[in-house]
LUMTOR-474615 format. One record per residue: chain; x, y, z of N, C-alpha, C in turn. Coordinates in steps of 0.02 Angstrom, whole numbers. Example, Ala and Ser with C-alpha at 12.3 -4.5 7.8 and 13.67 -1.06 7.14 Angstrom:
# LUMTOR-474615
<'A', <660, -284, 390>, <615, -225, 390>, <660, -165, 390>>
<'A', <642, -112, 354>, <684, -53, 357>, <645, 2, 394>>
END
This chain:
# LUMTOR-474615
<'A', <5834, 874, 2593>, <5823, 882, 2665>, <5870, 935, 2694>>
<'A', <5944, 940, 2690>, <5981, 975, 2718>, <5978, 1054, 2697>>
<'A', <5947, 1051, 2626>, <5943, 1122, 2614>, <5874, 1155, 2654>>
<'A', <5840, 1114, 2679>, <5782, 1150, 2701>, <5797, 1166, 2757>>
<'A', <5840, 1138, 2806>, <5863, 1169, 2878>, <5871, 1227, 2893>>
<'A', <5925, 1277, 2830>, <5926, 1305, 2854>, <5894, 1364, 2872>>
<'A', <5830, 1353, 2804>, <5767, 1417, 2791>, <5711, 1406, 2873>>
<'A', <5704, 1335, 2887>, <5679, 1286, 2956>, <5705, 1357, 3018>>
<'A', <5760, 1331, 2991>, <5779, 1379, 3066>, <5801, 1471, 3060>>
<'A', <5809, 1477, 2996>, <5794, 1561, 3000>, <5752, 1580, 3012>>
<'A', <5667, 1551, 3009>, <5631, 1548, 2993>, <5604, 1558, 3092>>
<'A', <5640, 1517, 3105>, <5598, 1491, 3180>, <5626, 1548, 3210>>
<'A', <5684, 1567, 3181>, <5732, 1629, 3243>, <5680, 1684, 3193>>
<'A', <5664, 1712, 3151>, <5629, 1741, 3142>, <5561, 1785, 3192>>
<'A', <5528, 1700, 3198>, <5481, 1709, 3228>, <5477, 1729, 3301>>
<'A', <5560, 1697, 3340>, <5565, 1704, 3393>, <5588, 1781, 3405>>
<'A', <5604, 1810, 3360>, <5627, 1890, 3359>, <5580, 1930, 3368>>
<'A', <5526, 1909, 3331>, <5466, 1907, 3314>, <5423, 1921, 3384>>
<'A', <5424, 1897, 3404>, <5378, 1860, 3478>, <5406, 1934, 3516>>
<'A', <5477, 1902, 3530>, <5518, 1950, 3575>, <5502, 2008, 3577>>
<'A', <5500, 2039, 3509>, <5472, 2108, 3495>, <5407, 2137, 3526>>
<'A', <5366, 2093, 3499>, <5303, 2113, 3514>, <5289, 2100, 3586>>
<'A', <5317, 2059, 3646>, <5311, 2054, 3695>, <5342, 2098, 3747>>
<'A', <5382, 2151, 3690>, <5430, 2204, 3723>, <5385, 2262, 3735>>
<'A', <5362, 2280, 3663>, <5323, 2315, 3639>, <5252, 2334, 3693>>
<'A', <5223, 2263, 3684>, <5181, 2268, 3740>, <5184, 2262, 3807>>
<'A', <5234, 2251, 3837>, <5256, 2271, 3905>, <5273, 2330, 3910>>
<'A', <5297, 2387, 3862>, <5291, 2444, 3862>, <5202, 2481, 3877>>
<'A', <5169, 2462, 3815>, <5139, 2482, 3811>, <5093, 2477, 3887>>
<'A', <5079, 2417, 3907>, <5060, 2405, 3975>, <5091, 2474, 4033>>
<'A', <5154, 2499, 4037>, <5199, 2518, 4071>, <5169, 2597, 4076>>
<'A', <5177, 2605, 4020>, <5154, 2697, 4011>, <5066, 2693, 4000>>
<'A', <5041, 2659, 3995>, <4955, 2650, 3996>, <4926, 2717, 4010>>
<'A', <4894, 2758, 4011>, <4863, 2795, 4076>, <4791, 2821, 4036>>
<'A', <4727, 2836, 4094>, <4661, 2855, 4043>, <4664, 2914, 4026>>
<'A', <4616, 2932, 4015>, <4633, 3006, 3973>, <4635, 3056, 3985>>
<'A', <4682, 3086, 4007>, <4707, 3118, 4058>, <4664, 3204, 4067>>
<'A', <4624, 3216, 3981>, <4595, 3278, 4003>, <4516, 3270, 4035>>
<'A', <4514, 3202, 4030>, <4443, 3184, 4071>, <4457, 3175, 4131>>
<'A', <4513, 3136, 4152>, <4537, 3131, 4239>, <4597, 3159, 4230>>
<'A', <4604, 3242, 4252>, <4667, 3257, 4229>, <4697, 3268, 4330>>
<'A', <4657, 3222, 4375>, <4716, 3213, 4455>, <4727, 3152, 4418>>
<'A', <4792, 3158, 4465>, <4822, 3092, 4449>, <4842, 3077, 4537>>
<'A', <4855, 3003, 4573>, <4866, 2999, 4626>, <4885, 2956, 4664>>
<'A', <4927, 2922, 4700>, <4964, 2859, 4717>, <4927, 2831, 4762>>
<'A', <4946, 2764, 4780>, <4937, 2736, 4836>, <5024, 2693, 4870>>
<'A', <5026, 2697, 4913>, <5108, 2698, 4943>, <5095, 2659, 5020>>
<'A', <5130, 2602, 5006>, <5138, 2584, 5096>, <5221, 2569, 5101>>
<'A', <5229, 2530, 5173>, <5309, 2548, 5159>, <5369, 2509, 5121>>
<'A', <5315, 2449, 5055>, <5338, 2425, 5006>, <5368, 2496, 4963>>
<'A', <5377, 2525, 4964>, <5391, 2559, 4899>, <5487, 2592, 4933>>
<'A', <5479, 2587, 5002>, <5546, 2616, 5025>, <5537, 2693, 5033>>
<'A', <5605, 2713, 5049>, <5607, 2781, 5046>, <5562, 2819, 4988>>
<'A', <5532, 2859, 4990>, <5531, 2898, 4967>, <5530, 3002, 4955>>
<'A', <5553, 3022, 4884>, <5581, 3091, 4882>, <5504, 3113, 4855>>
<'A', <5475, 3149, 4916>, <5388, 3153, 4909>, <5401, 3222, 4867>>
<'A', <5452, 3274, 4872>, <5435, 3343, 4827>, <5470, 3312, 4757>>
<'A', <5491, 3249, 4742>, <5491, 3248, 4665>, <5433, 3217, 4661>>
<'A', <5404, 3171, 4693>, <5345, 3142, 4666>, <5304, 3187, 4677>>
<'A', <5274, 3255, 4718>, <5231, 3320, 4683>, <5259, 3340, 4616>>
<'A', <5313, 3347, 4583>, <5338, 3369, 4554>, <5325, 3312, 4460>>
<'A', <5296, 3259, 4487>, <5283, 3206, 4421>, <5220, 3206, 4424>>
<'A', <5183, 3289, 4410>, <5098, 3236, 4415>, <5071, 3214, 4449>>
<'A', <5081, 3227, 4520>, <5051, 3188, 4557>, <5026, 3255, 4623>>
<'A', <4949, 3228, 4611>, <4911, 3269, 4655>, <4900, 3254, 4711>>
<'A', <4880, 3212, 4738>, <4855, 3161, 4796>, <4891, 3078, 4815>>
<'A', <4902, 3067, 4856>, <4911, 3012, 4880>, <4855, 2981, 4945>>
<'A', <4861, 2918, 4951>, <4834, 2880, 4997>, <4901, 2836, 5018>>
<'A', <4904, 2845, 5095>, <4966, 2789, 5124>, <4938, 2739, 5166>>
<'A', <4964, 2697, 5174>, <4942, 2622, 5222>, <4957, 2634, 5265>>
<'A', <4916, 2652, 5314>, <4913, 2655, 5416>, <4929, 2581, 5441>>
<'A', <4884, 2567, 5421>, <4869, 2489, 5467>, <4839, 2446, 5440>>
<'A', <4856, 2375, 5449>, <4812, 2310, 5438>, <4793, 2270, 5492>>
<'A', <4743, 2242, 5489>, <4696, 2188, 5544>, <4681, 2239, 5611>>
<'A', <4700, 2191, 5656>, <4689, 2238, 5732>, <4761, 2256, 5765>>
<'A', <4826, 2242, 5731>, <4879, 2262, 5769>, <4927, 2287, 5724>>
<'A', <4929, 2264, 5648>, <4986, 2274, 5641>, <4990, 2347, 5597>>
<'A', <5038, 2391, 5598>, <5043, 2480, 5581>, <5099, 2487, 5519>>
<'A', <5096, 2526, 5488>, <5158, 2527, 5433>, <5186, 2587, 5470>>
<'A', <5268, 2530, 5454>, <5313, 2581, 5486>, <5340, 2638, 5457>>
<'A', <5330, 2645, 5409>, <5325, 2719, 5367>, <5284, 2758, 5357>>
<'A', <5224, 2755, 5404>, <5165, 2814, 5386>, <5153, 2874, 5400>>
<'A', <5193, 2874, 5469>, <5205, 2957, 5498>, <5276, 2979, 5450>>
<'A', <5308, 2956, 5451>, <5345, 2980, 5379>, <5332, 3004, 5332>>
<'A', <5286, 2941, 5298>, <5264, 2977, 5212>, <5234, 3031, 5244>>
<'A', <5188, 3034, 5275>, <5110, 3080, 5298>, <5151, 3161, 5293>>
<'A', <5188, 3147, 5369>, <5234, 3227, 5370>, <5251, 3237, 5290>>
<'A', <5295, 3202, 5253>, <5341, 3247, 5208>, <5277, 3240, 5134>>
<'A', <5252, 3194, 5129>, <5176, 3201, 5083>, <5154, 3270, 5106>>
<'A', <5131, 3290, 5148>, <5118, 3354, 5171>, <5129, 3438, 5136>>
<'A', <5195, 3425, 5171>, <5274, 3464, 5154>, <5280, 3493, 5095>>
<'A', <5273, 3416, 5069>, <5275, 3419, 4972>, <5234, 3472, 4940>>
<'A', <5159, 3470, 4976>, <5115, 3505, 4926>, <5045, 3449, 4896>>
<'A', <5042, 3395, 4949>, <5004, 3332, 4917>, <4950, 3313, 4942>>
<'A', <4885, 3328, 4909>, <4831, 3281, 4951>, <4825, 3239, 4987>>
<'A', <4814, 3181, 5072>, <4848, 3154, 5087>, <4777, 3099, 5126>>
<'A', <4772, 3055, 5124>, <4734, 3009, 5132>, <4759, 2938, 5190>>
<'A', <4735, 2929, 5210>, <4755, 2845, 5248>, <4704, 2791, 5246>>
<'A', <4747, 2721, 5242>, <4685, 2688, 5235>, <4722, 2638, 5271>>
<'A', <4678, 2573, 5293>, <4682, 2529, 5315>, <4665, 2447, 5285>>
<'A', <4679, 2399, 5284>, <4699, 2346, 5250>, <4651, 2328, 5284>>
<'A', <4578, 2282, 5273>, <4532, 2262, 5303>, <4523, 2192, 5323>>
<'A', <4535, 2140, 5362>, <4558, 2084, 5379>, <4486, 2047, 5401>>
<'A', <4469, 1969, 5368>, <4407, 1950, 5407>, <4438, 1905, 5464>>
<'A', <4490, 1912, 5497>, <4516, 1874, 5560>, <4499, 1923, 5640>>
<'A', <4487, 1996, 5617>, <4487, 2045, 5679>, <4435, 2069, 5683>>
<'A', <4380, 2075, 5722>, <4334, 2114, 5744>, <4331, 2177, 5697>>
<'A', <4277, 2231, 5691>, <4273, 2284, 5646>, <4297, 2321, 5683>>
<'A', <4272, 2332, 5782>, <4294, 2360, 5828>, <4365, 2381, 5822>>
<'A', <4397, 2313, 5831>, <4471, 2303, 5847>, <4494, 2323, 5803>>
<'A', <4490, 2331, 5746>, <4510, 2354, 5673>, <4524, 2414, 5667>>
<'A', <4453, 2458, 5692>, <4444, 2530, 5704>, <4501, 2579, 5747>>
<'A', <4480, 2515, 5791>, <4523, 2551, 5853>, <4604, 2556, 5849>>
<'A', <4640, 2492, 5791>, <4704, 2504, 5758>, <4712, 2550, 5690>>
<'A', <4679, 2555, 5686>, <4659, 2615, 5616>, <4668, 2692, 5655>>
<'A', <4627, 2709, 5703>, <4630, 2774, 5734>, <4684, 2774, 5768>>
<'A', <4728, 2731, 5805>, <4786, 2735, 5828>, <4822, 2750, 5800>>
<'A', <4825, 2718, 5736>, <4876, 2733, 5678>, <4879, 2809, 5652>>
<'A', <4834, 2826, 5612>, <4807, 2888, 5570>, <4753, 2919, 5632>>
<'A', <4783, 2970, 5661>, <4723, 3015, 5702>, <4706, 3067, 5637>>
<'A', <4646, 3099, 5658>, <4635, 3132, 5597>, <4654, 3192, 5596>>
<'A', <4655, 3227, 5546>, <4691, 3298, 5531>, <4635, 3328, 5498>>
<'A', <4634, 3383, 5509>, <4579, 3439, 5473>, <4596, 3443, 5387>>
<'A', <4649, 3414, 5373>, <4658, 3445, 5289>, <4663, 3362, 5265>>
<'A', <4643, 3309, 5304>, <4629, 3244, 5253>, <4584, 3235, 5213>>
<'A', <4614, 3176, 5167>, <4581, 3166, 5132>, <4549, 3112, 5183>>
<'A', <4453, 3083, 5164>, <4409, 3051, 5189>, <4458, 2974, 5189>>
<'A', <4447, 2951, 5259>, <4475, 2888, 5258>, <4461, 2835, 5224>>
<'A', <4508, 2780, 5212>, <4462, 2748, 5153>, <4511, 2643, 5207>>
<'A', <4459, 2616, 5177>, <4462, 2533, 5201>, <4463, 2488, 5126>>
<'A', <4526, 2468, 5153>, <4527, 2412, 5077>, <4515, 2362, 5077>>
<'A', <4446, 2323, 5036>, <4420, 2296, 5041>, <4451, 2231, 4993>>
<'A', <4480, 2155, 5004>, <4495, 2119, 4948>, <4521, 2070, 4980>>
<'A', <4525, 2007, 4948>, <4515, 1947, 4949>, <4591, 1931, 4965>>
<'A', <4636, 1967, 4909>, <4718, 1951, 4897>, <4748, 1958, 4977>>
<'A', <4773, 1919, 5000>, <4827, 1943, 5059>, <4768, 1930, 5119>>
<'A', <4727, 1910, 5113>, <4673, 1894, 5177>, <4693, 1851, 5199>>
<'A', <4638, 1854, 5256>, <4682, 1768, 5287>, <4596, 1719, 5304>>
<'A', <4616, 1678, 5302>, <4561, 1620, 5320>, <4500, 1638, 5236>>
<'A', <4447, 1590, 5292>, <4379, 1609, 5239>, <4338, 1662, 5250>>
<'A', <4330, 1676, 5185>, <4301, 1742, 5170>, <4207, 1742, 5204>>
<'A', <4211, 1789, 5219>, <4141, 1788, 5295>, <4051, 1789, 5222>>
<'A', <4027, 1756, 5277>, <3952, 1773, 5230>, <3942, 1843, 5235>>
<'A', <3900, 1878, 5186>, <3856, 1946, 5161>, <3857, 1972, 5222>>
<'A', <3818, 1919, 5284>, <3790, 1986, 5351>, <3850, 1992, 5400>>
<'A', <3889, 1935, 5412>, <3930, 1946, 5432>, <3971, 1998, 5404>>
<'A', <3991, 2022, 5355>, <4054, 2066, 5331>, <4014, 2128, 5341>>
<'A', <3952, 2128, 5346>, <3904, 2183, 5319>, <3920, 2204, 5409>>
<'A', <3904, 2155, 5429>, <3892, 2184, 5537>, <3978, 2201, 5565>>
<'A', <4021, 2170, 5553>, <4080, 2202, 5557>, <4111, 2269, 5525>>
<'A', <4093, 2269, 5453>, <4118, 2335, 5418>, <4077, 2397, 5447>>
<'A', <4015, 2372, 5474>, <3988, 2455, 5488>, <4015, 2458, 5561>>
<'A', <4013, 2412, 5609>, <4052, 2441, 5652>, <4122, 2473, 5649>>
<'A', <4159, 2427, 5618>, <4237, 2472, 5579>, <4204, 2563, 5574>>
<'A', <4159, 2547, 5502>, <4128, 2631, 5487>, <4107, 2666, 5549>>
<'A', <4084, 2639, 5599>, <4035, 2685, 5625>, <4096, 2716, 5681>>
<'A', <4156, 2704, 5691>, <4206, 2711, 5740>, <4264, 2760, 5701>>
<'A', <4278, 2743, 5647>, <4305, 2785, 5600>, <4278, 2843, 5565>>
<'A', <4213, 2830, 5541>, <4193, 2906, 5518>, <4173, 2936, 5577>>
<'A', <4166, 2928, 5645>, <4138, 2964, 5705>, <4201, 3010, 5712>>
<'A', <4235, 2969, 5705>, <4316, 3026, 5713>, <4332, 3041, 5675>>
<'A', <4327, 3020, 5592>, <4369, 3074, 5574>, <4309, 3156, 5542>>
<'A', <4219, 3121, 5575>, <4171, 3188, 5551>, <4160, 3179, 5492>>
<'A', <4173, 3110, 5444>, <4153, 3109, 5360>, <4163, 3050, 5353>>
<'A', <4130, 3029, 5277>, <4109, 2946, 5251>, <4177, 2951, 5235>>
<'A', <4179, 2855, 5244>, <4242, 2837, 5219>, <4220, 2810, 5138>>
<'A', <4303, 2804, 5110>, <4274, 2778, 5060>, <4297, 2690, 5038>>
<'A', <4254, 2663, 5011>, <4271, 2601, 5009>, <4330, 2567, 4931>>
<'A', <4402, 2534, 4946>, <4440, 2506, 4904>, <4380, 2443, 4869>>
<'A', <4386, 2451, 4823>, <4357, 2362, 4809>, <4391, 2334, 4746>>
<'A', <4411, 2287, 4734>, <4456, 2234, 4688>, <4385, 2223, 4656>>
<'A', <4388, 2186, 4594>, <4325, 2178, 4535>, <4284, 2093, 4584>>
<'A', <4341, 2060, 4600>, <4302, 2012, 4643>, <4260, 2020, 4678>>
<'A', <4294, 2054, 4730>, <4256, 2068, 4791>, <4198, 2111, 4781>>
<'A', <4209, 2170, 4715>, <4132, 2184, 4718>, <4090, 2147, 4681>>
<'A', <4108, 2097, 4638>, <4068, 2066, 4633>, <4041, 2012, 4677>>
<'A', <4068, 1986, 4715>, <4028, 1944, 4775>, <4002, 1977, 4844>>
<'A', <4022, 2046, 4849>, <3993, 2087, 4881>, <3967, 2151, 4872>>
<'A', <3959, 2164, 4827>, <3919, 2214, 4801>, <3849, 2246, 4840>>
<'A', <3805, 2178, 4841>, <3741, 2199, 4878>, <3741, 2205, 4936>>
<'A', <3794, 2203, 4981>, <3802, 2204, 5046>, <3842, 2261, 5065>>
<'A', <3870, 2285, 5034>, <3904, 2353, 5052>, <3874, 2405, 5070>>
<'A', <3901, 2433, 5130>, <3849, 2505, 5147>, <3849, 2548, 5074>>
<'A', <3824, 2597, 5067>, <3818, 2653, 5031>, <3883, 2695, 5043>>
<'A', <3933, 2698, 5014>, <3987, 2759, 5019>, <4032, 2751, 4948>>
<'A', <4062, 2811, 4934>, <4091, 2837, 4886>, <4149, 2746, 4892>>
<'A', <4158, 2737, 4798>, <4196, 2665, 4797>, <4271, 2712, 4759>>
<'A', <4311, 2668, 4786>, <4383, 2684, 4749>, <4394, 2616, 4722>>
<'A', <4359, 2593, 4631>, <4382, 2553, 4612>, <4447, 2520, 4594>>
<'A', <4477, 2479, 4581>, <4512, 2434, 4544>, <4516, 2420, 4476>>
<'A', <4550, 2431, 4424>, <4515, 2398, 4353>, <4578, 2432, 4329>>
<'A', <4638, 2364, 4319>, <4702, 2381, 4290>, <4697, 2392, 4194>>
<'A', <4713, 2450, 4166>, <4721, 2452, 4103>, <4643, 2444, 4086>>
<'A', <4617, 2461, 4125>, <4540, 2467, 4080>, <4492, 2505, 4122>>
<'A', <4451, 2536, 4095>, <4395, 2590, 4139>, <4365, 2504, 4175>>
<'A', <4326, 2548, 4241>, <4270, 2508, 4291>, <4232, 2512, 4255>>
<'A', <4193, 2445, 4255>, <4135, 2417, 4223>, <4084, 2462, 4248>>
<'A', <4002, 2470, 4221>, <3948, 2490, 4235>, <3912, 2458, 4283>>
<'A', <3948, 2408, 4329>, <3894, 2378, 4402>, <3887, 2434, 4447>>
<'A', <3941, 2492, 4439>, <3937, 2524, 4503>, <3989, 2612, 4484>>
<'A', <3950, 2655, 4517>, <4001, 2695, 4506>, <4072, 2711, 4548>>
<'A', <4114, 2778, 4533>, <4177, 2747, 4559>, <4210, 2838, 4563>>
<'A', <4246, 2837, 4645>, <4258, 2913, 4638>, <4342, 2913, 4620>>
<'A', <4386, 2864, 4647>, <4443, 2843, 4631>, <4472, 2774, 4593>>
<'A', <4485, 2791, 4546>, <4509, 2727, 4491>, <4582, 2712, 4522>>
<'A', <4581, 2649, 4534>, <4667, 2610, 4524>, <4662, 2581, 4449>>
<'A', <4707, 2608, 4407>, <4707, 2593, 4360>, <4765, 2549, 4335>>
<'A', <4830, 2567, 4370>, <4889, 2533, 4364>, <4925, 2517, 4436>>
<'A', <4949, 2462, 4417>, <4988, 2431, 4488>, <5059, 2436, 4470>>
<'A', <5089, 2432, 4421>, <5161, 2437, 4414>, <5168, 2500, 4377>>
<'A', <5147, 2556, 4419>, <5156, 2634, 4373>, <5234, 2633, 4391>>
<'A', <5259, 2676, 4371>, <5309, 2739, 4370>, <5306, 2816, 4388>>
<'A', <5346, 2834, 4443>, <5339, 2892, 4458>, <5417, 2917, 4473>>
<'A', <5392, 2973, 4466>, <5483, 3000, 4483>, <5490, 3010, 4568>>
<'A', <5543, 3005, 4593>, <5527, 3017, 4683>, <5519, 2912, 4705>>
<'A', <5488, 2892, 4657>, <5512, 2805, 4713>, <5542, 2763, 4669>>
<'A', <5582, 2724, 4686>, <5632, 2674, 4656>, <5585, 2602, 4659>>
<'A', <5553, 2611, 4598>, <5505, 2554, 4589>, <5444, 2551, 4585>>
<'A', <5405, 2506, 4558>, <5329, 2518, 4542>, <5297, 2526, 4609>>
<'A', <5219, 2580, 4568>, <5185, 2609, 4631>, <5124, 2608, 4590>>
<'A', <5074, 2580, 4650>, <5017, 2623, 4603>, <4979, 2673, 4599>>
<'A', <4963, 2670, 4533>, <4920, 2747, 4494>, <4854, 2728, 4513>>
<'A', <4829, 2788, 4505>, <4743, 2813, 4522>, <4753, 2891, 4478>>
<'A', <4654, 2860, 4485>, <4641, 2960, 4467>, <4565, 2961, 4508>>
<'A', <4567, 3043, 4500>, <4498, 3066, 4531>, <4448, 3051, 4469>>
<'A', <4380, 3055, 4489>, <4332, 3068, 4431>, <4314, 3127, 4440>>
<'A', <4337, 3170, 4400>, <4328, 3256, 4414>, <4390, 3288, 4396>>
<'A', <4378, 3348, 4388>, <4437, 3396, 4393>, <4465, 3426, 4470>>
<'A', <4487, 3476, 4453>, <4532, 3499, 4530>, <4443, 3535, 4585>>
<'A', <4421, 3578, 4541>, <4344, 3584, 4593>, <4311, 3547, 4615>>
<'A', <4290, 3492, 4606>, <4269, 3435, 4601>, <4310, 3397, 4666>>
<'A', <4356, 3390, 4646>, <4406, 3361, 4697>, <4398, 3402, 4775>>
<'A', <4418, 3477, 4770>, <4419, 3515, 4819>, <4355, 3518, 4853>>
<'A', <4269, 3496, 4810>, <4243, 3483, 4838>, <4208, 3415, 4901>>
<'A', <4220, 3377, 4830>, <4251, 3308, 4903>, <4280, 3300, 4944>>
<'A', <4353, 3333, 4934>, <4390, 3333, 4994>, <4374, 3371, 5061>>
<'A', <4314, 3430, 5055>, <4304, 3454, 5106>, <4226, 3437, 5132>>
<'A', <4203, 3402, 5103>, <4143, 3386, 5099>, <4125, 3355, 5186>>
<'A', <4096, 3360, 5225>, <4066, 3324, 5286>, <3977, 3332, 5283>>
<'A', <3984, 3301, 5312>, <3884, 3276, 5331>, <3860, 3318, 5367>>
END
């Protein structure tokens, strides 16, 4: 019996080295992830004022083409860093986008009308975009016509001003329980460490939520365009 202990437990620390490794390994691997970069070779953040300061000409300076920053959520509340990022995002050399956190507690109206307060529009934006998702909501989630009769009023107040479609955030949930109810506009999927499924197509991928970039002290997340830089330059100037 006593001689077997101690093979018992080299054996177990083995395994536990073991484990450790490979759980290192793959938290790396998770970490540096990215798709393939000569098929989506923009790369592009999304930033609200979780991320803190940030040094926007090193983050042009890591790969990074475009950003989207957080204006506003529900009907009142504004991120207090958006005329910040916006100016020095600018400055930098950076594609520059705003979006708004989409709430089923506020009117689409009232929504709109804290969205355009926030982000007035600028001639060199990128198309506004509304994030659509379940996480961080509040109450119960609205039936099909309801979300359907609020979101186009949201749309119809926001693209009037800013002169172009917005585009829609969607998490894999939410398009799947809303999918058939969504107006028609360009989608900026969700789908961490793996391409978007074939339910729907997709003009901006979130691909990673705990990226790395040089310029912020702490995870941010990654996106890409579907397209190259023409492609891009054509969307971005694109109006109806």
């Amino acid at each position: 019996m006593s001689s077997r202990w101690p093979r018992a437990l080299a054996a177990l620390a083995a395994l536990a080295v073991g484990g450790a490794l490979a759980a290192a390994l793959g938290w790396q691997w998770f970490l540096h992830w990215q798709p393939d970069r000569v098929r989506y070779p923009l790369r592009g953040l999304d930033v609200s004022h979780h991320q803190g300061q940030v040094d926007w000409r090193t983050v042009a300076g890591d790969d990074v083409a475009f950003v989207y920053l957080k204006a506003s959520e529900g009907g009142d509340h504004r991120d207090r860093l958006f005329e910040r990022n916006r100016g020095e995002a600018r400055a930098a050399g950076l594609a520059v986008g705003a979006y708004h956190f989409y709430t089923w507690c506020k009117s689409g109206d009232e929504q709109a009308r804290n969205f355009l307060a926030a982000a007035a529009p600028a001639p060199d934006d990128l198309p506004p975009a509304v994030d659509l998702e379940f996480g961080g909501n509040c109450g119960r989630a609205p039936a099909g016509a309801e979300l359907r009769r609020e979101l186009d009023a949201y749309l119809a107040e926001v693209e009037a001003a800013y002169g172009r479609a917005a585009l829609l955030y969607v998490t894999p949930e939410f398009y799947a329980a809303y999918r058939e109810q969504l107006p028609a506009r360009a989608l900026w999927r969700r789908a961490i460490v793996r391409a978007p499924d074939a339910s729907g197509p997709w003009t901006l991928w979130q691909y990673h939520n705990r990226g790395r970039v040089r310029g912020i002290a702490g995870p941010v997340d990654l996106n890409v365009f579907d397209g190259d830089a023409a492609a891009f330059a054509r969307w971005r100037e694109a109006r109806p």
